[in-house]
N, C-alpha and C positions, 0 to 999 in steps of 0.2 A: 936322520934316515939311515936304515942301516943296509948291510950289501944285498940284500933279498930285495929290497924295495926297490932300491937304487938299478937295479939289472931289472926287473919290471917296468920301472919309467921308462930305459933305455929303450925296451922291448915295445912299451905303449906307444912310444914316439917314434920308432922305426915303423911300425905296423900306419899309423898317421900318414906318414910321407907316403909309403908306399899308394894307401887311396889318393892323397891329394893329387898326384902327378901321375894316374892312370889314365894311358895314352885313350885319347878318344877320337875314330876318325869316320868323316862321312864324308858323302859322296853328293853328286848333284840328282840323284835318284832317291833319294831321303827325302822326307816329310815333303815340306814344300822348296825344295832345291828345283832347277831348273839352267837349262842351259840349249843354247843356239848360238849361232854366227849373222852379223849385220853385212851388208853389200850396198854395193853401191859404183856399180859399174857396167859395163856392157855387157857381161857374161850374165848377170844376176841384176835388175833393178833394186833402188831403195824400197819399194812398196814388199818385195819377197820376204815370205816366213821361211822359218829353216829349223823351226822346234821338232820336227820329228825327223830330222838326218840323222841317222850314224853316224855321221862324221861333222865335225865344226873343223870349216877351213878356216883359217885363225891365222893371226899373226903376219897378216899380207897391206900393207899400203905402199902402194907405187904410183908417185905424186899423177894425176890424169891418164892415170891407168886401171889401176885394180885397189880397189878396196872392202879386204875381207876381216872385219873385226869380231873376235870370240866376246862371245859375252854369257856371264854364265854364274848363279846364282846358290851358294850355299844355306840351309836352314839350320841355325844354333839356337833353336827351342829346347832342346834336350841337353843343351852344354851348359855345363858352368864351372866356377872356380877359375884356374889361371891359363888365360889365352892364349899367354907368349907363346913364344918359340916356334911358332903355327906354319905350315910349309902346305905345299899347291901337289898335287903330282898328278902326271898326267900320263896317256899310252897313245905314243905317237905309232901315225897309222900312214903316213904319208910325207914326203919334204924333197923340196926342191932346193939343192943347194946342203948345206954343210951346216954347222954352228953359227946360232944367229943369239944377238939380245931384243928380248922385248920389253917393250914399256908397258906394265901393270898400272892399271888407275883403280879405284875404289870410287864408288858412287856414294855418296853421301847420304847418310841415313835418314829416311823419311821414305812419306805416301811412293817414291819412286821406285823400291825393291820390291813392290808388288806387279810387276809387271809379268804378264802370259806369254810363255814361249808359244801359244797355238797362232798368238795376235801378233807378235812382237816382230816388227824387222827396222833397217837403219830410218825409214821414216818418223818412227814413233819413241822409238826407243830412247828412255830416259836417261840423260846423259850426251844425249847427241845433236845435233845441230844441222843445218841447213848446210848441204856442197855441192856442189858441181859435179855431173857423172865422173866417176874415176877414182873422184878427191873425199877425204871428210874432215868434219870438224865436229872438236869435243864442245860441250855446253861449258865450259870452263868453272861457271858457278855452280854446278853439280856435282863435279869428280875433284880429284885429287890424284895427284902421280905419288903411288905407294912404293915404289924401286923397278925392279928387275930383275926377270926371270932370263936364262939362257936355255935353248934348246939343245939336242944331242948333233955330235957329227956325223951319226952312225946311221947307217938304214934303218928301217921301221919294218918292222913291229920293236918301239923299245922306250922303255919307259922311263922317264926323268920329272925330276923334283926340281922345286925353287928351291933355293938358297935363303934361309931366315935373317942371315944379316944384307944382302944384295935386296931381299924383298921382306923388311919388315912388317910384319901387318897387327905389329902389339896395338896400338895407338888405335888405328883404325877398328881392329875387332873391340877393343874394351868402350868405345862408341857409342858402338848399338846398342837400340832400343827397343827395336821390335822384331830381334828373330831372326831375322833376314841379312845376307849381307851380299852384294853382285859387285864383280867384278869385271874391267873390260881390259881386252888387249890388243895393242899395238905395236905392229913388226916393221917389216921393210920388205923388200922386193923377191925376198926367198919364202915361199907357202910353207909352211907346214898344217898338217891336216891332224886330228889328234879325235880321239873314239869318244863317243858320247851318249849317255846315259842308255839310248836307243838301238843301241847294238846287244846283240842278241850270244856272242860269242863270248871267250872268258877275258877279253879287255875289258881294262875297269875304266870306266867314265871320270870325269874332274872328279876330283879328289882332296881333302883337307885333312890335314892330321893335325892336331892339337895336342902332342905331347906332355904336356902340364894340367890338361883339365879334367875335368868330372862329368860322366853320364848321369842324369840328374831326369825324374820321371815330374813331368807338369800335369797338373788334376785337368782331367778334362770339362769343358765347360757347362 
C-alpha cells in the first residue's frame, strides 16, 4: 500500500470513529419517555398520580414519615451502537438540606416499562410493593440497585449529572429489548425537587446522554 492510500485509510478510519461515538441525548419528553414521582404518605396518598407536575419531588424516604420516590422512563427506539459511558442529568428546582446520595435502581426489562404516567402512582407502579403510610418497599424481584447518583450542595435553579462509574448503567442499557428503560429513585430525609418534562420554562427535564452511541431512524410500522 503506498503513502496516498495509507493517509486515506487513516482518514476512512478517523471519519468511522467519529459517527461511531456521536453523542446522542434524550430527554424524558421523547417518543415514549415519561416520567412522575410515587408517595406514599400523609401529605400525598399511595393511590395519587403526579404525571403531569412540573416538578418530581424525588429522592425523599424518611422511615414512617415521607416517602417521595422519582420514577421516570427513557425511550432508546431511535439509539443504537455503543451504550456505555451513559450519564442521567437533571435541573434541580428545589432542596432541602445540602449534598445528598441516592440510590438509582433499574426495573427490569419486560411488559413493566410500559407503564402511564396519566395512571401510574406508588399503588400500581411496577417495581413497588405494599407499606405502611410513610414507609415503602421495592418488589425486590423487579429492580436491581444500578449505583449512585449525588445531588448538588448549591441552591437551585442548578443543574447536575450522575457520575458513569458511581452509576454504571452499561450492563443494564445493553439489556433491553423493547425500547424502553425506567428508572427509580431513592434518597433519605433531605427532598430535592428536580423540573420535569411538564414545565413550560427553559429547564430541561431528566435527561440521558449516551456519549458513544448512534441516532439510528426505525421504519415505521
Amino acid at each position: 500500500m503506498n503513502a496516498k492510500c495509507v493517509w486515506f485509510a487513516i482518514v476512512f478510519l478517523c471519519v468511522l470513529g467519529l459517527v461511531a461515538r456521536a453523542e446522542v441525548v434524550i430527554t424524558t419528553a421523547d417518543g415514549e419517555g415519561a416520567d412522575t414521582y410515587l408517595t406514599n404518605d400523609g401529605q400525598e396518598g399511595p393511590t395519587t398520580v403526579h404525571g403531569t407536575d412540573v416538578r418530581i419531588r424525588a429522592f425523599r424516604q424518611l422511615a414512617h414519615t415521607r416517602s417521595k420516590t422519582g420514577y421516570i422512563r427513557f425511550d432508546l427506539n431511535e439509539v443504537g451502537g455503543d451504550l456505555t459511558e451513559a450519564f442521567m442529568t437533571f435541573a434541580l428546582t428545589w432542596q432541602k438540606g445540602g449534598l445528598k446520595t441516592v440510590d438509582v435502581y433499574g426495573l427490569n426489562d419486560g411488559a413493566g416499562d410500559f407503564w402511564d404516567e396519566a395512571t401510574t402512582s406508588y399503588s400500581n407502579a411496577p417495581g413497588m410493593a405494599s407499606a405502611t403510610e410513610g414507609n415503602f418497599a421495592r418488589n425486590e424481584s423487579m429492580v436491581e440497585l444500578l449505583g449512585t447518583l449525588s445531588t448538588p450542595e448549591a441552591a437551585e435553579p442548578n443543574q447536575f449529572s450522575s457520575d458513569p462509574i458511581a452509576l454504571n448503567l452499561d450492563s443494564f442499557l445493553s439489556r433491553d429489548t423493547n425500547g424502553l428503560v425506567t428508572f427509580l429513585f431513592f434518597g433519605d430525609d433531605n427532598e430535592n425537587e428536580i423540573a420535569s418534562k411538564e414545565r413550560e420554562d427553559d429547564l430541561i427535564p431528566p435527561t440521558l446522554t449516551l456519549p458513544n452511541a448512534t441516532a439510528v431512524s426505525r421504519a415505521s410500522d
